[in-house]
C-alpha positions in Angstrom: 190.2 -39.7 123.9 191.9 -36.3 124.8 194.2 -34.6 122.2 196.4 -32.3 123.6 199.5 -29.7 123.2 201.5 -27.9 125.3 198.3 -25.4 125.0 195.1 -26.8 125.6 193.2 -30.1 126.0 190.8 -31.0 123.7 188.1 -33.5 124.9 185.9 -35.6 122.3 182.5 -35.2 122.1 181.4 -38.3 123.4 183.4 -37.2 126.7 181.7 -34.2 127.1 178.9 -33.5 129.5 175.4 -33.1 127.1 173.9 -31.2 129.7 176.9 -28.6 129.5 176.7 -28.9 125.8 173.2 -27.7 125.7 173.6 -25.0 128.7 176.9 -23.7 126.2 174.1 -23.8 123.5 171.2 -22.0 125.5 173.8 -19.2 126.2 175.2 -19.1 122.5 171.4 -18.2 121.7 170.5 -16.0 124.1 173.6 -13.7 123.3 172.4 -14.3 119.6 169.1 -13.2 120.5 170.2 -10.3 122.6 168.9 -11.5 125.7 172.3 -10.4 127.8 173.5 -8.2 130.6 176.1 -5.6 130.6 178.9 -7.0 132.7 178.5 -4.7 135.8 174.9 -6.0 136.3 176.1 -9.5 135.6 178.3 -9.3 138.3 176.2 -7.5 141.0 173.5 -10.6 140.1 176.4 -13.7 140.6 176.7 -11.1 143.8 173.2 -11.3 145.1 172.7 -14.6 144.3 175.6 -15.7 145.8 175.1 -14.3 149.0 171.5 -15.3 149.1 172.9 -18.8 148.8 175.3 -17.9 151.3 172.7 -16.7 153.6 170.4 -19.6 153.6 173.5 -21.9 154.3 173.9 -20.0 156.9 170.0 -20.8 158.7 170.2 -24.1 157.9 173.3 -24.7 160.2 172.0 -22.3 162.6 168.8 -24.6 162.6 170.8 -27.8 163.2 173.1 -26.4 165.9 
């Protein structure tokens, strides 16, 4: 069942994805435990792994062409 409002949705919990649920809870705990990184390094990792990602796309079509 979804509630919703001319705000949000709200999804049940037997709708919701347990694998998200316990990725959400991994997180909760590592900012609990302090295990975070300042936002500017945040962002220049997403960065670099994103265009590592990007890169190896990139061979594998090269090797198929």
């Amino acid at each position: 069942m979804i509630l919703e409002n001319e705000n949000m949705i709200i999804q049940t919990a037997s709708e919701v994805d347990p694998v998200l649920l316990r990725m959400l809870d991994r997180g909760i705990d590592d900012v609990s435990a302090g295990r975070t990184l300042p936002h500017k390094e945040a962002m220049e990792e997403i960065k670099r792994i994103r265009d590592q990602r990007r890169q190896e796309r990139e061979r594998k079509t090269a090797a198929r062409a």
